[in-house]
N, C-alpha and C positions, 0 to 999 in steps of 0.2 A: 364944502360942508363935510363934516368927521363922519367917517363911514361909522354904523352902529355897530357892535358887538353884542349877540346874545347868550346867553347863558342860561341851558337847561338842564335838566336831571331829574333821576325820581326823588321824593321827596328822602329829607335825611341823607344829601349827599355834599348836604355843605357849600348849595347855590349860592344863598344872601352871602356869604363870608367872601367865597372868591369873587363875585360882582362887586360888590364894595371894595375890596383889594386892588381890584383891576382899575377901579374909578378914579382913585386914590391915585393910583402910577398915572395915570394917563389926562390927570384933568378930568375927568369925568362926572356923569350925575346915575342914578341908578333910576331905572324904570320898572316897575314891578308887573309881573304878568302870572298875579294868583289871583283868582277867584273870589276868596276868602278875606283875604286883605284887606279888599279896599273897606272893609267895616270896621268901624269903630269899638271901643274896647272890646272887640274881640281878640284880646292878644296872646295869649299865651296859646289856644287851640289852633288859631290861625299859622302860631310861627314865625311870628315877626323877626321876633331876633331884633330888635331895634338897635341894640348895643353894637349888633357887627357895622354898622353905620357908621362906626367911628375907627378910623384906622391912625396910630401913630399918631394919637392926640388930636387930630381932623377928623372933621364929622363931613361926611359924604354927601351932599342933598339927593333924596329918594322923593319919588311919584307916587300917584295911584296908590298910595297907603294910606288908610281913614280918611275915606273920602265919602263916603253912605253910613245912611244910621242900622243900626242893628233892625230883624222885622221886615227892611224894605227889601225887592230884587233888582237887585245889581243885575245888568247881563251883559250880552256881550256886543251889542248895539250903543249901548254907550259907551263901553270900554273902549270900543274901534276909536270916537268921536271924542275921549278922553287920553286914550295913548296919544293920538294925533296932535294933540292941544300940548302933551309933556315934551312929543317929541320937537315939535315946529320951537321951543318955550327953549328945550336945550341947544338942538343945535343954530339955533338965532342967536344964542351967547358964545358961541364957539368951540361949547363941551363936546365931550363925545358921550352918545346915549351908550349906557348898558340897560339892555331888558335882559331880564332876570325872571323866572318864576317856573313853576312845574305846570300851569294847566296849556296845555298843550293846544287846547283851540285857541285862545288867546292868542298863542307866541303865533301860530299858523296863521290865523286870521290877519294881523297885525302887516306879517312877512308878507302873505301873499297877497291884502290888499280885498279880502273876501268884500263881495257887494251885501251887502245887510240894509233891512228896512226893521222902523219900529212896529213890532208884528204885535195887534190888537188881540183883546182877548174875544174868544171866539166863543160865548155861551151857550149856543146851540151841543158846537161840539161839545165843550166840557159834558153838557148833562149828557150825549150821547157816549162818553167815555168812562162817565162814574160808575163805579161798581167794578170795575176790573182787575183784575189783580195785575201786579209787576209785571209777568212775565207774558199777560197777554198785551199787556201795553208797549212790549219791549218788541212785540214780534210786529203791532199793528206801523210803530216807528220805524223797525228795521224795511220793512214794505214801501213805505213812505223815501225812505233815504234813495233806494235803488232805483225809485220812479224818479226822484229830481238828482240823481248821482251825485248825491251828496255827502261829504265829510264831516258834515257837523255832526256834534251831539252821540259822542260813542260812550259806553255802559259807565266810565267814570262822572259823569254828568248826569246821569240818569239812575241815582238807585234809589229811587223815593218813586211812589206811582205818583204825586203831586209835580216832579222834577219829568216825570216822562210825558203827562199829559199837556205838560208846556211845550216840552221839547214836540208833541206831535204839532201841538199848536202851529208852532214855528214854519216846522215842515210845510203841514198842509198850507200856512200865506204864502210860502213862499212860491209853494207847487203853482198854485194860481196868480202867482203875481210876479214872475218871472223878472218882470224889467223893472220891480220897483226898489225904493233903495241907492243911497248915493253915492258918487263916486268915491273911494278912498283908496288911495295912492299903494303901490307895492313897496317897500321899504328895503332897499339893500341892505346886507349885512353878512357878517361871518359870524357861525354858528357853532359855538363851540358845547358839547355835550359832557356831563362829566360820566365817566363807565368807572360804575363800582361793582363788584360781584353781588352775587343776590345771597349771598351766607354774611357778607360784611354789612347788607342794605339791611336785610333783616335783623340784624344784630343792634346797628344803630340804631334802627323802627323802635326795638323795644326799648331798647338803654332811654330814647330819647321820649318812651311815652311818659316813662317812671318816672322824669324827668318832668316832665311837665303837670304830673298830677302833684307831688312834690310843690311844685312853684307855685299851686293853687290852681289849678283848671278846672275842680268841683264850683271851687268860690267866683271864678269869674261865671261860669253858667248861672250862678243861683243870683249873684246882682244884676245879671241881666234877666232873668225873671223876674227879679225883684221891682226890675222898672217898668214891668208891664209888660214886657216883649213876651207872645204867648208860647206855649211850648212849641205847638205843630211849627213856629216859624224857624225857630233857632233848629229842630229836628229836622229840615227843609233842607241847612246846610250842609247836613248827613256828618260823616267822621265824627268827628270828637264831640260837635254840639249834639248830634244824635243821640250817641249813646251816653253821654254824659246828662243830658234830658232827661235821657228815659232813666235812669240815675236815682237822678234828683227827684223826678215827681214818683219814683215807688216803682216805675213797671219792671225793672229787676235791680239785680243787686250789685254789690261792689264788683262783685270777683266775676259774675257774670258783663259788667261796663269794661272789665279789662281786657278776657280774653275775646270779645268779640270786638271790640276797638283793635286791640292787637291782630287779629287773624283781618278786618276790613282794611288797616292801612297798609298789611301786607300788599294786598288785593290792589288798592289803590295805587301804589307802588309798581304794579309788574302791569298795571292796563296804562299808565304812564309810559312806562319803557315800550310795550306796544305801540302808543299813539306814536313815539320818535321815533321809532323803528318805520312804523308809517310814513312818516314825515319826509325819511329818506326814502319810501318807494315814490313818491308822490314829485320826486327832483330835489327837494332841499340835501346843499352839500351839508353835513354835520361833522366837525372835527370831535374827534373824540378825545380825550385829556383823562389819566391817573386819576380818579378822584381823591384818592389816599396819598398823592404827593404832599408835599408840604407845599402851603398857600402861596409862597413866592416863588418856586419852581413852576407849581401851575400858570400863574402871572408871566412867566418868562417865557416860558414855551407860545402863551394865548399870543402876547404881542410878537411874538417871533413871526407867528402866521398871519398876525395883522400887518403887520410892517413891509411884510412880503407883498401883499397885495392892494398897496398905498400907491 
């Protein structure tokens, strides 16, 4: 079986492009490990990039992209039970997986094989949790983590009180239900990280938000309004559907949708590079790669250190 390769970085560091590259050389299928993704026209906010898919006139086959309708929650219980389904699907063909994606409990969960149960909702708690604000729900979760010594669920995942009152949810099943949840296998792989400086990351953040309001990210929010999907949902997924929401239905303005998207995916950005920096106190080896090389020197190097330990 083809040992996997992963591929991380904070966002804007040119992940989809060098995992499709690498897939390209080597045979490969691309596996996505973004949060966002896996929903349906959600495309331009999410980042698809679907055109890097296609390298030197081959088009790459990719996973776990629009695979949920917009509105519903994806989490990371199915993701576990869906990576596993893309992965067993490639390498049963002979490919070699590349995962790919920025959200960092994903790729971790994934690699380490985290035990997860489908965690119900818990109505009691919610009514005993409503009324709170962020930062008391952020302390009652941080409580919660060090009673079950837990890694899930850090501040990139939680900046909604709706996004934290789950995340307790979570907690508290699992605090109580310690042995529930099924087995899913740890996954070998070599982990390659791309390191950009944080003057070049931010630079691209912005180049690339401009970029993307340009392409229509106002329009794609408003037809998925338009199809019923309510505000609080698409606001749920926070970054770009957030403030692009709060936008569109009036609660502030253009230039106020810029600079606070721009200064949040800074944010997003550098609690990212924390979560990998974690990753490595935690055991995972992570090779670290140029992210500013050119895409087939980065390719040459990644397989140099896959070949190595073949």
């Amino acid at each position: 079986m083809a040992r996997m390769i992963t591929i991380i970085g904070p966002t804007a560091s040119g992940k989809t492009a060098l995992a499709a590259a690498l897939a390209a050389r080597v045979g490969g299928e691309v596996i996505s490990a973004d949060s966002r993704q896996v929903y349906r026209r959600m495309d331009i906010g999410t980042g698809k990039d679907l055109a890097d898919y296609e390298v030197g006139g081959v088009k790459v086959p990719y996973h776990l992209i629009d695979i949920a309708e917009p509105g519903t929650r994806y989490n990371l219980f199915q993701y576990q039970h869906d990576f596993l389904r893309a992965y067993n699907d490639v390498t049963g063909r002979g490919a070699v997986p590349v995962l790919c994606g920025g959200s960092g409990l994903y790729v971790e969960a994934v690699l380490k094989g985290y035990r997860l149960a489908p965690v119900p909702e818990n109505r009691e708690l919610r009514a005993q949790l409503e009324g709170k604000s962020l930062a008391e729900l952020t302390e009652i979760l941080a409580g919660l983590k060090r009673k079950n010594g837990s890694t899930m669920h850090n501040t990139t995942d939680v900046d909604t009180a709706k996004r934290a009152i789950r995340a307790i949810e979570i907690e508290t099943f699992n605090g109580e239900n310690p042995t529930a949840g099924a087995d899913i296998p740890a996954i070998d792989s070599l982990i390659v990280g791309l390191d950009i400086s944080r003057e070049e990351r931010r630079s691209r953040i912005t180049a690339r938000l401009r970029q993307r309001l340009e392409d229509g990210m106002v329009d794609e929010v408003r037809q998925l309004l338009g199809e019923g999907i309510a505000a609080d949902d698409l606001i749920y997924y926070g970054l770009e559907y957030k403030y692009v929401t709060e936008y569109v239905t009036g609660r502030i303005t253009y230039d106020e949708m810029f600079a606070g998207l721009e200064i949040a995916i800074h944010q997003f950005a550098k609690r990212q590079m924390t979560w990998f920096r974690g990753m490595e106190r935690r055991g995972f080896a992570i090779n670290w790669v140029d992210a500013l090389l050119p895409t087939d020197a980065k390719v040459d190097i990644i397989l140099g250190w896959y070949g190595a330990e073949q």
